[in-house]
C-alpha positions in Angstrom: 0.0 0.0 0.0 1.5 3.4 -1.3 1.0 6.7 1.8 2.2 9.9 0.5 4.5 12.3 2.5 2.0 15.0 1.7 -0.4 15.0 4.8 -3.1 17.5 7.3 -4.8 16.5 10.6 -5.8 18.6 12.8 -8.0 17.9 16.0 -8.9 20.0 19.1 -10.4 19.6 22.7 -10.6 20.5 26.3 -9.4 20.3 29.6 -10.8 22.2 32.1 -11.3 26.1 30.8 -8.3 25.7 28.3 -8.5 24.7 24.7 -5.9 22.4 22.8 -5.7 22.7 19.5 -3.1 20.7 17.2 -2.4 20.7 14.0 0.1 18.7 12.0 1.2 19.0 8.3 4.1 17.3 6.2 5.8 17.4 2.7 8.0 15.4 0.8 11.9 15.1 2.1 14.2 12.2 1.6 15.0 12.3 5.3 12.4 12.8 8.4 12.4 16.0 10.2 9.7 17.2 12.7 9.5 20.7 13.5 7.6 21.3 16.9 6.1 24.9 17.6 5.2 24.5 21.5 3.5 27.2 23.6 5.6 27.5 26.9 4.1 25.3 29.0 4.7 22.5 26.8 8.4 22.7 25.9 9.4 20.4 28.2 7.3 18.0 26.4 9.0 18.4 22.8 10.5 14.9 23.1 7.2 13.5 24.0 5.5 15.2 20.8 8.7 13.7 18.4 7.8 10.7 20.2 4.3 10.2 18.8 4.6 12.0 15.8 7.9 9.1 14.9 5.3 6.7 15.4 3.5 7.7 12.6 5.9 8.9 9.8 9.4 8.1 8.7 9.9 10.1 5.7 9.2 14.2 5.0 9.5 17.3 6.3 7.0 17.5 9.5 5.0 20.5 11.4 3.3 20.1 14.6 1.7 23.4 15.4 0.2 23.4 19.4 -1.3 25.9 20.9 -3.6 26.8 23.8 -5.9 29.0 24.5 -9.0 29.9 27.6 -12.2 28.1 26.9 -14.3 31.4 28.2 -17.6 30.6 29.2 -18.5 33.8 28.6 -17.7 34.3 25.2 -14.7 34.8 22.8 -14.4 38.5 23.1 -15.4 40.9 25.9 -15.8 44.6 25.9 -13.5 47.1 28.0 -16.4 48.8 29.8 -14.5 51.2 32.2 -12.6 52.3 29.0 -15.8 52.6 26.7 -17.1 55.0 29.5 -14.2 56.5 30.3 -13.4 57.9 26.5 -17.3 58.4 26.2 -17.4 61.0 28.3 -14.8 62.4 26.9 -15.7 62.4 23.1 -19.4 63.0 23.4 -19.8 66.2 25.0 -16.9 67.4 21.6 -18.7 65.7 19.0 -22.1 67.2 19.6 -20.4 70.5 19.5 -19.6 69.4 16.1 -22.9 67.5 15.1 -21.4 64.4 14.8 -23.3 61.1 15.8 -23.8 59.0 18.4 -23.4 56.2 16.0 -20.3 57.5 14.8 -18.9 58.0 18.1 -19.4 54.6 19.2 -18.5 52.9 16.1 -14.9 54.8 16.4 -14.6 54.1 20.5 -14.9 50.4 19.1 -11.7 50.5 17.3 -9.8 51.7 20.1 -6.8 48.9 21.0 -7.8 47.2 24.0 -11.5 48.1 23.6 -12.2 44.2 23.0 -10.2 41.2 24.2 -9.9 38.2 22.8 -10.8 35.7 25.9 -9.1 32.7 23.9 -5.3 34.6 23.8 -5.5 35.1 27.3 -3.5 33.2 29.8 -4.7 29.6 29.7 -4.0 26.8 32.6 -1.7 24.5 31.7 -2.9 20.8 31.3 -1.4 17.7 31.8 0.5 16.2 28.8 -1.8 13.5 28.6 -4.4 15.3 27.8 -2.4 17.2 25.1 -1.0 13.6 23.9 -5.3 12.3 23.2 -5.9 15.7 21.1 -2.2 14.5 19.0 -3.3 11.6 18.6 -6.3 12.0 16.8 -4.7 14.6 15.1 -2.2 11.9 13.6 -5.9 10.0 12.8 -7.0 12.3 10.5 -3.3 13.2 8.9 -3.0 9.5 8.5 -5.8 9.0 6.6 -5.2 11.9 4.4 -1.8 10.3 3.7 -3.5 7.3 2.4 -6.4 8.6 0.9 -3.5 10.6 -1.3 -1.4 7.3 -1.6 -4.2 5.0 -2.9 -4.7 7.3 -6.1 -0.7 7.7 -6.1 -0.9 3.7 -6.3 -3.6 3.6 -9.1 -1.8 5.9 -11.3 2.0 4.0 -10.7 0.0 0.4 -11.0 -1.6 1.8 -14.5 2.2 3.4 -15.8 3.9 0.1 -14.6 1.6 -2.1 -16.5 2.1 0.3 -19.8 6.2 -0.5 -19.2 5.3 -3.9 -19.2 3.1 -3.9 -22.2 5.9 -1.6 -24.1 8.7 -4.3 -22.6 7.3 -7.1 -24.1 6.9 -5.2 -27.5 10.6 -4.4 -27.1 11.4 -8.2 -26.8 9.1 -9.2 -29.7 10.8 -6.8 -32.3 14.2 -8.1 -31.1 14.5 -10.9 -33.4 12.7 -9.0 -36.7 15.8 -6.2 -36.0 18.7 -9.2 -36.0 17.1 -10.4 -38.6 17.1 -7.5 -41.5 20.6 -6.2 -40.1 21.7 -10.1 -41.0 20.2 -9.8 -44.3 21.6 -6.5 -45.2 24.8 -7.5 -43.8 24.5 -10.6 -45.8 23.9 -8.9 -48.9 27.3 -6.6 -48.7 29.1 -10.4 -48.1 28.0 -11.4 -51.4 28.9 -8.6 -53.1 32.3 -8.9 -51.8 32.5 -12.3 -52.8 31.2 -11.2 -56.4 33.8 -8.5 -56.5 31.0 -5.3 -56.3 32.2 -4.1 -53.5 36.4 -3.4 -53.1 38.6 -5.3 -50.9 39.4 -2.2 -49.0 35.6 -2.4 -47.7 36.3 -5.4 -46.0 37.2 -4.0 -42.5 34.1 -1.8 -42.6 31.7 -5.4 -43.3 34.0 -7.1 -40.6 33.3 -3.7 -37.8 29.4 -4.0 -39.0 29.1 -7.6 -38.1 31.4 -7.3 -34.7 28.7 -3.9 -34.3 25.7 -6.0 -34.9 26.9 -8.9 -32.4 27.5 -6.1 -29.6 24.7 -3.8 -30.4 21.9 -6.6 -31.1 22.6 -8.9 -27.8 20.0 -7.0 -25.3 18.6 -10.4 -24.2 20.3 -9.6 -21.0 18.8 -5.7 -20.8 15.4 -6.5 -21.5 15.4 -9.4 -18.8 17.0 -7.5 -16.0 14.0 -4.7 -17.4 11.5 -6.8 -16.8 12.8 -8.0 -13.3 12.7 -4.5 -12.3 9.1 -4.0 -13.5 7.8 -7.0 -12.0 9.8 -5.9 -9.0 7.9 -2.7 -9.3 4.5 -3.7 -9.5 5.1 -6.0 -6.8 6.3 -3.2 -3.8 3.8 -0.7 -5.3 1.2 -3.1 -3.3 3.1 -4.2 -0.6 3.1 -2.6 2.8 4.3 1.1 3.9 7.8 2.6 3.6 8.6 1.7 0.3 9.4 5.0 -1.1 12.6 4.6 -0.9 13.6 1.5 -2.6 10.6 2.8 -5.5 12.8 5.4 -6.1 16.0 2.9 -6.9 13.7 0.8 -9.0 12.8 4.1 -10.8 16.8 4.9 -11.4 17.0 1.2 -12.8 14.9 1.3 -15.1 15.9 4.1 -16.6 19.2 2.9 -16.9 17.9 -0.6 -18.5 15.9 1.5 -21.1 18.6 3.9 -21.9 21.3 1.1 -22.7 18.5 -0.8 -24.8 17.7 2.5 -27.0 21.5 3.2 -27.4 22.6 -0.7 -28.6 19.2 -1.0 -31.2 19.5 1.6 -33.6 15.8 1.1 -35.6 13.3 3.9 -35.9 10.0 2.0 -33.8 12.2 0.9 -31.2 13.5 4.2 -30.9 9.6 5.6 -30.3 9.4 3.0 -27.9 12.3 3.7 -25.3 11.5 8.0 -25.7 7.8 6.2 -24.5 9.3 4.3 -21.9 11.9 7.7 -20.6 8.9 9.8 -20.4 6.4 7.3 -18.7 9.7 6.5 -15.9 10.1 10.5 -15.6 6.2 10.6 -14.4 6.9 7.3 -12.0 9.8 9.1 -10.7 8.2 12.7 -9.7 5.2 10.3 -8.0 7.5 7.9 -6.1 9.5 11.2 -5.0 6.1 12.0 -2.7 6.1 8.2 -1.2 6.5 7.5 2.3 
């Protein structure tokens, strides 16, 4: 089963009058690194969080964003009274010597810094980790299952590009003998003219470098099989368990190489189509398999 790097979960809930909110978020990295941002209270706990969140992932570049805040019961925001009536009395008795409104007045007393606090920055208690640990953990839920919601589609689309490498493979080792066999016959024909006397003496060494050329560049028996190992190979890790990003990737490098050797030995127009069609279908694999865990 493929999971992708790329992952959000977030979850929140309560202890007491504070509020725990986490939130976690990851890319793709060859390597794993967490990234904790911690109020206060909790740094002492960063080792915990690394703890849980190592539990979950092993490849990509991870956030954990914690924060907590009051759970008010009387409301996210409260109104400075004493300050409202304070700059009331101030303001009013000025602006009906200027007709302006009472409306007005109040509408500008409202945007006066401190005029309204926000209940949820204030200073919350702090609560025990283990209540912080049950809110991280069903954050890591839901960023888990966004992981492999992404990875099962990632799996369908690598699962449909490996079987096309296959197909292509197999069409690779079907041509094979058809190629030997016209660079035989066109090597054959040059032989017979030098035995007829067409062709000079002098063009001997070039027959004899075509022929050692054709043995060389002809024998890709071993290519294609070591090819089709590492498809096979493929298909088989794409629907095995986790973690396999890693050794996709080295597949991914292989065959490339495999192809690139098979389109530089054949020199024939169709098989020619066929590696640039293989390349490009290993170039998509490659920028997938870059995003697996």
């Amino acid at each position: 089963m493929v999971v992708s790097m790329t992952g959000f979960g977030a979850a929140t809930g309560s202890f007491g009058d504070s509020e725990i909110s986490v939130e976690i978020r990851s890319v793709n990295g060859r390597h794993l690194k967490i990234t904790n941002r911690l109020p206060e209270c909790l740094q002492q706990h960063e080792s915990d969080v690394e703890r849980l969140v190592k539990a979950q992932i092993h490849r990509g570049t991870c956030t954990v964003h914690i924060s907590i805040s009051a759970n008010s019961k009387k409301g996210r925001f409260e109104l400075n009274a004493d300050l409202f009536r304070e700059l009331w009395n101030s303001a009013w008795p000025i602006a009906q010597e200027f007709g302006v409104s009472r409306d007005a007045i109040a509408s500008s007393l409202m945007q006066v810094p401190g005029m309204i606090s926000d209940l949820k920055s204030e200073a919350a208690a702090t609560p025990p980790f283990e209540a912080v640990e049950s809110v991280c953990t069903a954050a890591l839920a839901e960023f888990d299952a966004f992981r492999v919601r992404e990875g099962t589609a990632m799996q369908q689309e690598l699962l449909r590009q490996v079987t096309f490498l296959i197909e292509r493979t197999d069409e690779i080792a079907s041509r094979l003998p058809g190629i030997i066999e016209a660079h035989r016959a066109r090597l054959g024909e040059r032989a017979r003219a030098l035995a007829d006397g067409i062709l000079a003496p002098s063009q001997l060494s070039e027959l004899t470098r075509e022929v050692a050329q054709l043995a060389d560049r002809c024998d890709i028996n071993e290519e294609v099989t070591r090819l089709g190992c590492h498809l096979v190979d493929f298909k088989t890790s794409v629907q095995e368990e986790n973690n396999q990003g890693r050794k996709l990737d080295f597949l991914c490098q292989e065959i490339f190489r495999e192809i690139n050797t098979i389109g530089a030995k054949v020199n024939e127009i169709e098989m020619s189509r066929i590696t640039i069609d293989i390349k490009n279908t290993v170039e998509r694999m490659r920028e997938l398999v870059q995003n697996v865990a």
